[in-house]
N, C-alpha and C positions, 0 to 999 in steps of 0.2 A: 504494500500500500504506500502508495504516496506523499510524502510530509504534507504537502500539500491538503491532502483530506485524512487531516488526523488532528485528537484532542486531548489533551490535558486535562482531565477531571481530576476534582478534589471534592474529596465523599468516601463514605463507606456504607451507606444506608439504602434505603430503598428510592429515596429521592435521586443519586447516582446512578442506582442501576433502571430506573425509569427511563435519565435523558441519555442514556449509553446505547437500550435499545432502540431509542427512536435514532441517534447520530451514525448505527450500524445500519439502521435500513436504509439511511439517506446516502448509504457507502461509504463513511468516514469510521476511520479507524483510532477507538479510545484505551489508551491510558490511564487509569484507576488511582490513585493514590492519597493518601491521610497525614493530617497532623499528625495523627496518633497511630503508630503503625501497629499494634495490639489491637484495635477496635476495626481496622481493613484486616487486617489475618481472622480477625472472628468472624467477620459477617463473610467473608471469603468461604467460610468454612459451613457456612447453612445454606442446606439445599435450595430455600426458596430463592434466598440473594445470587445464587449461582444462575439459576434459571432464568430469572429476571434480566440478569448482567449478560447474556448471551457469551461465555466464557471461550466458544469459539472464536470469536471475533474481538475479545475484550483482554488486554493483555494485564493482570494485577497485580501491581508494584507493591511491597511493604510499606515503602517510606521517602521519603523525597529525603529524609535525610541523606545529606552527602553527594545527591545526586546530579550529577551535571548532565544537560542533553547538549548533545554538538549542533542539535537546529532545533528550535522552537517549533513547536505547533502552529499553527495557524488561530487557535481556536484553546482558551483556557476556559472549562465550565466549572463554575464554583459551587457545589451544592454540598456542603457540610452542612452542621448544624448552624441554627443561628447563632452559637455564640464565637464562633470559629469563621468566620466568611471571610476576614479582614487578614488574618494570621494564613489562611488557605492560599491567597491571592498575595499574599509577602512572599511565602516560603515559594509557589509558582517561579513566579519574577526573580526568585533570588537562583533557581535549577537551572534558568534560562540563560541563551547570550545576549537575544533583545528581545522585546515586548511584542506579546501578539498582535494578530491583526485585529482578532472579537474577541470581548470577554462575554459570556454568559453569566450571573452571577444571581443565586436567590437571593430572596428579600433580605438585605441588610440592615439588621436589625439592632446591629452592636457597631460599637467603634467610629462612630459617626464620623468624627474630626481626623481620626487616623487614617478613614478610608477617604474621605477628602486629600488628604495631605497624601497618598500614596498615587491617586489620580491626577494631582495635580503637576506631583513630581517623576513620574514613569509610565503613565499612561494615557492615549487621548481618550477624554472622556466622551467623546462622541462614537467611538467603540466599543463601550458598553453597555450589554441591557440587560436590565435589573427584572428579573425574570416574575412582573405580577400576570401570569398570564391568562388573567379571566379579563384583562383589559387587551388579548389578542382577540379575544371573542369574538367571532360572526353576529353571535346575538348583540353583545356593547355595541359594534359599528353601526346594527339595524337600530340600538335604542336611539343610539346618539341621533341617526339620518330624522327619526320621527320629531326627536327633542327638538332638531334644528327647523322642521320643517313648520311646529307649529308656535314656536318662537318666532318666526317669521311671521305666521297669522297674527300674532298678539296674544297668544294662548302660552303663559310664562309655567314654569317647574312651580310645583305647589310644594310637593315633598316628592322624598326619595326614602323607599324601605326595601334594604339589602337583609337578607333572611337565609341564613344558612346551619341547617340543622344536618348533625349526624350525631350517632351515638357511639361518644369516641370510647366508653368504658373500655373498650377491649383493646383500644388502642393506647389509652396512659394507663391503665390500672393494673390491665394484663400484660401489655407489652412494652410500659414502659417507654412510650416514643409520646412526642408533641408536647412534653413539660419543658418550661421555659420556667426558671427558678426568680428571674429578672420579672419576668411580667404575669408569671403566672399560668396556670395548667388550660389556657385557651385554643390549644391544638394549634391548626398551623389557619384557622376562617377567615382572623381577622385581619391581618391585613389585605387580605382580595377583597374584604369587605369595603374597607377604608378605598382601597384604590375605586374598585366601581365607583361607589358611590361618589366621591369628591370627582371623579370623569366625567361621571354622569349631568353633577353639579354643577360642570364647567368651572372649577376653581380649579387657580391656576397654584406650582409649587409656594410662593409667597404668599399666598390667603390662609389664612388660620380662622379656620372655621368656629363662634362659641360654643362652647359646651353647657347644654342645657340639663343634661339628668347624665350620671354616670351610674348604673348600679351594673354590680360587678362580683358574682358569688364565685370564689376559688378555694379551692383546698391544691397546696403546691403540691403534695405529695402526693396528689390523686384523682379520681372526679368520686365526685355520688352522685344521686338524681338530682339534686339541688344544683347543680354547676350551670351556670348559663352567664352568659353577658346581655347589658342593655343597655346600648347608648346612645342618646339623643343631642344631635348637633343643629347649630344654626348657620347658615353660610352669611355675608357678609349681606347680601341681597332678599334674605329673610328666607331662603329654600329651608324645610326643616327635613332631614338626615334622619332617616332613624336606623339602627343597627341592629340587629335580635338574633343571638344563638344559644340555639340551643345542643350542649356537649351532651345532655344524656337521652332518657329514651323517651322523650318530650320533644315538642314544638314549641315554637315561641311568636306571638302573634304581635301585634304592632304598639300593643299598651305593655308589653313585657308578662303579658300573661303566660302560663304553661302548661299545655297540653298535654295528657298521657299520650305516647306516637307508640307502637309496637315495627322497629325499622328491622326491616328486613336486610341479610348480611352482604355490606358494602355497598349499600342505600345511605343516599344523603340528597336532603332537599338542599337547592342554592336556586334562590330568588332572589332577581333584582326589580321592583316596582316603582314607578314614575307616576304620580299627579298631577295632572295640569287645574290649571285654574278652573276648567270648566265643567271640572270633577270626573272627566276618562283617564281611562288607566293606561297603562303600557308597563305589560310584567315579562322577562324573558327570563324562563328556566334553563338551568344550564346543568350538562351533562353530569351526571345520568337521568333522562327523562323516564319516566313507567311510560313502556309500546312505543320507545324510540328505538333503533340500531345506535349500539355504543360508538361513544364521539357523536352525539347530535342534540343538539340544541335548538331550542322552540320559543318566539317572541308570537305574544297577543296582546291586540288592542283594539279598542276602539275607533274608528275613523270615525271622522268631522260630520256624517251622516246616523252615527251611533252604531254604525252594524260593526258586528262581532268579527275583526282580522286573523289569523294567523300565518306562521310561516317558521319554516323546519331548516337548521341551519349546519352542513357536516362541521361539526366544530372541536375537532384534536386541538385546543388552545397549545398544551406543553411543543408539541409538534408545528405549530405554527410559529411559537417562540424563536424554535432552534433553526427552523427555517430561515428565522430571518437575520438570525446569528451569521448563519453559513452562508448566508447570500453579501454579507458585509464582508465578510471574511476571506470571500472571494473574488471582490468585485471592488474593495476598499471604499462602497458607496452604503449612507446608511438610509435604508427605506424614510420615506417621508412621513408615513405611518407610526410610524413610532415613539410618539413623543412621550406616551404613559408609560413607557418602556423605559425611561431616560434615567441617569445615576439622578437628577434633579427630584424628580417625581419618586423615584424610590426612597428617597432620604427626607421625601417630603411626607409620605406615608410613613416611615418610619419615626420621627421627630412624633408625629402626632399619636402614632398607637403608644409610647413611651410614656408621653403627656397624660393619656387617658387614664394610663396606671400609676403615673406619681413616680416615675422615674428616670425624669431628667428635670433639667432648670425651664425647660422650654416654655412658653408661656403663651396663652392667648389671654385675649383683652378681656 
């Protein structure tokens, strides 16, 4: 394989072997490797991470320690844990002889100032994309086109309710994956939360949305049925944000009420619903729909005559992400489309889910 279509991941988890399978089917050849070279030899070592990682095609390094590559990749993808993304993307750059051409990189949720000062000093920050990718969505670009179209009529955002339910017990309790010690055992929702919806809102990375209601049930060491989030924002132009998930085997409706849900295994609801002024709705469910083909996505609404729209959307977002990685990567041009994608927008959703939990200085009005 080619230097040319080969990548650099830093991971050992399932989020790794995720974007390895898609970067193998797109015929690029990955590289595996960890801060922690004990947690990639173990997850190396379970059947399912194996399967997932496609081990024919995936070559798994211990350790970047020590390691010198004589040519860079093309293509660095950062998917460690969130407290690790900053330290992933140092030790990278430091194996290397220069700087890639894309970074790929999950939500950065640590290191804020660090990860600035590393972009600013080794890397162009218009070669990275901060991987939110329910804002690559078929269905967000259909919300958006409707937002614009009757913002144009005079018909403005009334509110915005992002809704995403799953019942992660088996996911922190039993497996021990999606705890964040820093902000708390909220799995990985809310920030896609945070990004739609401030997209949707048309706020740009420097609006600081208020915060109207924060409630926020965590146990860090775990979830029970009581875990959920609720949070209610105001955009600068009075849109009102609402945010509702529910971690256990409940729903969560728009007053923060919670519903008994019986979810069926690897079932999760993710809604994003728009109000206009003149009280129609626009909701787009996104994958996995119940009686859709997996990867498909479904946006309903009202038109200006009241009759009932819909419309089915192939939507692999992770795969449309790395798409447009590898298109940068090898074209040195970055889609135009991508602005929600940007180190800006990533660090502007990150500052704000920090905020929400009381752990940084950051401040709104």
């Amino acid at each position: 394989m080619s230097i040319e279509q080969s990548v650099l991941a830093m991971g050992a988890g399932k989020a790794t072997a995720m974007h390895a399978g898609v970067w193998s089917d797109l015929g690029w050849h990955v590289s595996a490797h960890d801060v922690n070279p004990a947690r990639l030899e173990e997850s190396a070592m379970q059947e399912d991470f194996r399967r997932q990682f496609d081990l024919g095609n995936v070559a798994v390094l211990h350790s970047l320690a020590g390691l010198s590559l004589a040519q860079t990749p093309p293509v660095f993808d950062i998917a460690t844990s969130s407290g690790s993304h900053t330290a992933a993307l140092e030790q990278a750059l430091d194996a290397t002889s220069e700087a890639p051409r894309a970074v790929l990189i999950e939500k950065p949720l640590d290191a804020f100032d660090s990860l600035r000062s590393l972009l600013q000093g080794e890397l162009d920050e218009s070669k990275v994309f901060v991987n939110e990718n329910y804002n690559a969505s078929a269905a967000v670009t259909h919300m958006l086109a409707l937002v614009a179209q009757e913002k144009a009529a005079g018909n403005n955002v009334r509110k915005i309710f992002v809704n995403f339910d799953k019942n992660r017990i088996p996911d922190v309790v039993q497996a021990g994956r999606f705890t964040d010690k820093e902000l708390g055992a909220y799995g990985i929702e809310m920030p896609h939360m945070l990004a739609v919806a401030t997209n949707l809102a048309g706020t740009t990375p420097q609006e600081r949305p208020k915060i109207q209601t924060n409630r926020y049930g965590v146990h860090v060491d775990g979830i029970d049925n009581n875990e959920y989030t609720y949070t209610r924002l105001q955009t600068a132009d009075g849109t009102d944000i609402i945010l509702a998930q529910g971690l256990g085997p409940f729903r969560m409706d728009e007053q923060g009420r919670r519903t008994p849900y019986e979810f069926q295994k690897g079932e999760a609801i993710r809604t994003a619903t728009v109000t206009f002024d003149d009280g129609r709705k626009a909701t787009a469910t996104f994958a996995p729909v119940p009686d859709l083909p997996k990867f498909h996505s479904r946006v309903e609404w009202s038109d200006r005559n009241g009759d009932p729209q819909s419309r089915v959307f192939e939507d692999n977002t992770l795969r449309r992400v790395i798409e447009l990685t590898a298109t940068c990567a090898l074209t040195g041009e970055r889609p135009a489309l991508t602005e929600s994608l940007s180190v800006e927008a990533g660090l502007a959703y990150a500052f704000l889910l920090h905020h929400l939990h009381g752990t940084s200085d950051w401040r709104t009005d």
